[in-house]
C-alpha positions as CSV (number, residue, x, y, z in Angstrom):
1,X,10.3,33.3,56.9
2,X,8.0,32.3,54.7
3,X,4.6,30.3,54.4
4,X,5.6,26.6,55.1
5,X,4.8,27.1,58.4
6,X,1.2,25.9,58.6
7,X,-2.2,25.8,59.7
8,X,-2.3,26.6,63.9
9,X,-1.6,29.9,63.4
10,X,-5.4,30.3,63.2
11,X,-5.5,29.7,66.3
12,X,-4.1,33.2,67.5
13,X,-5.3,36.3,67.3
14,X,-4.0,37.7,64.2
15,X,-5.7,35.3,62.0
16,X,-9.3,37.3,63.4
17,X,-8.2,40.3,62.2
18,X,-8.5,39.1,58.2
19,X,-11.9,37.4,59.0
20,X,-12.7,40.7,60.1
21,X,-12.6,42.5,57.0
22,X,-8.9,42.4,56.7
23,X,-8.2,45.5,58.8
24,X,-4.3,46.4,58.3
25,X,-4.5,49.0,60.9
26,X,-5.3,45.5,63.1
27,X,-2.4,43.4,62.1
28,X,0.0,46.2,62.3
29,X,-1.5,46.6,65.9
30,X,-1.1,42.8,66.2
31,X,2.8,42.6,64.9
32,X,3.6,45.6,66.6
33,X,1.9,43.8,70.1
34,X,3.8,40.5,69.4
35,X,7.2,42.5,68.5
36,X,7.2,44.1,71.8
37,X,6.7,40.6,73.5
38,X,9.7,39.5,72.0
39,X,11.9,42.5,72.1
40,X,10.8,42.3,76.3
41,X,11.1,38.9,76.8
42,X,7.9,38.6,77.8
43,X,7.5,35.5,75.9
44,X,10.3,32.5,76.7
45,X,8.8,29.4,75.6
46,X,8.5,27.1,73.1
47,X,5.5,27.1,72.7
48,X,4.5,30.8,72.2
49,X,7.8,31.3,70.6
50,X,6.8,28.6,68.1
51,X,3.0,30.3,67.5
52,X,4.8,33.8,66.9
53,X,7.0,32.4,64.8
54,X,3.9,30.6,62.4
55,X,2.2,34.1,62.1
56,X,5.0,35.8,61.4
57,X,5.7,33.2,58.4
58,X,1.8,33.5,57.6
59,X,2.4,37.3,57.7
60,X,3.1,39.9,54.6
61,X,6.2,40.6,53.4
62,X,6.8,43.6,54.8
63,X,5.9,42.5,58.6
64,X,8.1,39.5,57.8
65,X,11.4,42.0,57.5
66,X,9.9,43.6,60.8
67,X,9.6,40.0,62.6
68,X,13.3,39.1,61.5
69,X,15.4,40.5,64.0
70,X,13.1,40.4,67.3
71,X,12.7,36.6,66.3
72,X,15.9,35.8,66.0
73,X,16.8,37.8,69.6
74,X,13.8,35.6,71.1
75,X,15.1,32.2,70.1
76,X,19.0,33.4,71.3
77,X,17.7,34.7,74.7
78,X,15.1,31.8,75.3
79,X,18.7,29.8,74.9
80,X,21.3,31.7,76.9
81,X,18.8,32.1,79.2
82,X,18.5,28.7,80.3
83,X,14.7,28.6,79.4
84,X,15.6,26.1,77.0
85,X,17.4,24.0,79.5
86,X,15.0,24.3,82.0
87,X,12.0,22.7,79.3
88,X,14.0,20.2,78.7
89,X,14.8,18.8,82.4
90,X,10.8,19.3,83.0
91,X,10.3,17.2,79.9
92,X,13.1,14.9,81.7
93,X,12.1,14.7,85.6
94,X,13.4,11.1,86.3
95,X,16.7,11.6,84.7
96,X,17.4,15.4,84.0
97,X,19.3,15.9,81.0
98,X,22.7,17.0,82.1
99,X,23.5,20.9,81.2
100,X,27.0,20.0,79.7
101,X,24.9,18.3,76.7
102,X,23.5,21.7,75.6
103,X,26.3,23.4,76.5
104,X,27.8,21.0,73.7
105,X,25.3,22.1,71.2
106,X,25.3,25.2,71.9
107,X,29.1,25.1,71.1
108,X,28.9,23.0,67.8
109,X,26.0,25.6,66.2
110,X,28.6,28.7,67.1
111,X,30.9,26.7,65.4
112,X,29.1,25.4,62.6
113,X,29.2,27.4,59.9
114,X,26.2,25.9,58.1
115,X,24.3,27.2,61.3
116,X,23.5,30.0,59.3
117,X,21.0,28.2,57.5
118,X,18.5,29.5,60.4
119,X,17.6,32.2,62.6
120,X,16.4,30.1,65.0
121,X,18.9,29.3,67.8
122,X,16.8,27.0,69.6
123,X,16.3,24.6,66.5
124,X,19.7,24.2,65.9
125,X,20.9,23.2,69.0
126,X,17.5,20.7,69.4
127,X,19.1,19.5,66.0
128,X,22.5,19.7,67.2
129,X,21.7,17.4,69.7
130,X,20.3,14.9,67.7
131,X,22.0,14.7,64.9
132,X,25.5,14.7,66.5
133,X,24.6,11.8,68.7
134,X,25.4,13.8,71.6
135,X,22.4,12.0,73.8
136,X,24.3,9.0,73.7
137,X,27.6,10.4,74.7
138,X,26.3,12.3,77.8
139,X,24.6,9.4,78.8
140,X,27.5,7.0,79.3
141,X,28.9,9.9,81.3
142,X,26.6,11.1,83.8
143,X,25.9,7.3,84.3
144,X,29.3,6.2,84.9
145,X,30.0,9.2,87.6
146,X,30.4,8.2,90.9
147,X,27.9,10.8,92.8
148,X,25.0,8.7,90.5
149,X,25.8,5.3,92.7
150,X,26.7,7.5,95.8
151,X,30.4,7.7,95.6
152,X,31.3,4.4,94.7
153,X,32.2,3.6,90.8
154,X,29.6,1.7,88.9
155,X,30.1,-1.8,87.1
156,X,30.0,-1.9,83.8
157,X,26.2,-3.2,83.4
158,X,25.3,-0.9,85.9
159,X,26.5,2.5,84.1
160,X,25.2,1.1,80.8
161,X,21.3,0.6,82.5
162,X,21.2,4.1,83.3
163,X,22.8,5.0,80.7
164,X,20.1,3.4,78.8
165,X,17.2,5.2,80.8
166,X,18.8,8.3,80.1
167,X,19.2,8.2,76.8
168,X,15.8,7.6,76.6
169,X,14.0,10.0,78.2
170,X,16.4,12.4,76.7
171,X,15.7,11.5,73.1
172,X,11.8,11.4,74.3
173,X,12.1,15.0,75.3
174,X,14.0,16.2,72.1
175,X,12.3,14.5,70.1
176,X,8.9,15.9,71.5
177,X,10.7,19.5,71.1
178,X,11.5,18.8,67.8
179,X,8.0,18.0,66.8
180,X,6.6,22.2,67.1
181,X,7.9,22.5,63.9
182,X,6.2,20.8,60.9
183,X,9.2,21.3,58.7
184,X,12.8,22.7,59.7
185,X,12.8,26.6,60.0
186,X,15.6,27.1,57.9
187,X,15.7,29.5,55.0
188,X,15.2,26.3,52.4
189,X,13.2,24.5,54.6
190,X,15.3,21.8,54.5
């Protein structure tokens, strides 16, 4: 991890501790405190995974090594355990984005061998998704099953409407995701 990742970090609490007189007893406190959230799964989303990860990248090198692997474990278990899923169909409440979509990703990262170009799980399925075109192709799906016209097979226009709206609020939701980070967290930053 390294600095690219910018400015809110001075929003949390570890940026106090270097106004303070730059108190490394304090930040130790504070990366051991955040560690523990992760290692416990006390923090699952985004959001507060995305403002750990910043000070971590904002943090010296040596609490950087110590961030690594509880990072890493907090992006995997905010995916497997369906936290990531569940953000996404409350960014998607008119037309839930299908679980077989992220299952996909999911599935194209494991086997992807340039997925190793990040620790962050959550990132590369987000990118998975979009860069694969796989909104597109779930969309056509779910709108052409029967149960979304109440049993009865949809015409052609029909499917491709809702597919439409779908696809849509899908790439909407994504594509808001997509925006916590300010530059891919990959190890080029690329």
């Amino acid at each position: 991890m390294s600095s690219r990742h910018s400015k809110q970090s001075h929003r949390s609490g570890h940026s106090s501790s270097h106004r303070s007189g730059g108190s490394r007893h304090s930040t130790t406190q504070t990366t051991a405190q955040l560690i523990a959230s992760l290692n416990t799964h006390r923090v699952n989303t985004l959001t507060e995974l995305c403002r750990i990860e910043r000070v971590a990248a904002e943090s010296s090198s040596e609490d950087q090594i110590l961030f690594q692997e509880p990072m890493t474990s907090a992006w995997t278990h905010y995916v497997t355990s369906h936290q990531l899923l569940n953000e996404l169909r409350g960014l998607t409440r008119n037309y839930p984005i299908c679980g077989a979509l992220l299952d996909d990703a999911k599935w194209r990262v494991s086997n992807d061998p340039n997925s190793n170009r990040s620790w962050n799980y959550a990132w590369l399925c987000l990118a998975k998704i979009r860069d694969d075109g796989l909104i597109d192709t779930y969309a056509a799906s779910e709108a052409a099953k029967p149960e979304m016209w109440g049993g009865r097979t949809p015409e052609a226009d029909e499917a491709r409407q809702l597919a439409a709206c779908f696809a849509y609020e899908w790439k909407e939701a994504v594509t808001k995701m997509l925006r916590h980070w300010s530059s891919p967290p990959t190890i080029t930053g690329y």
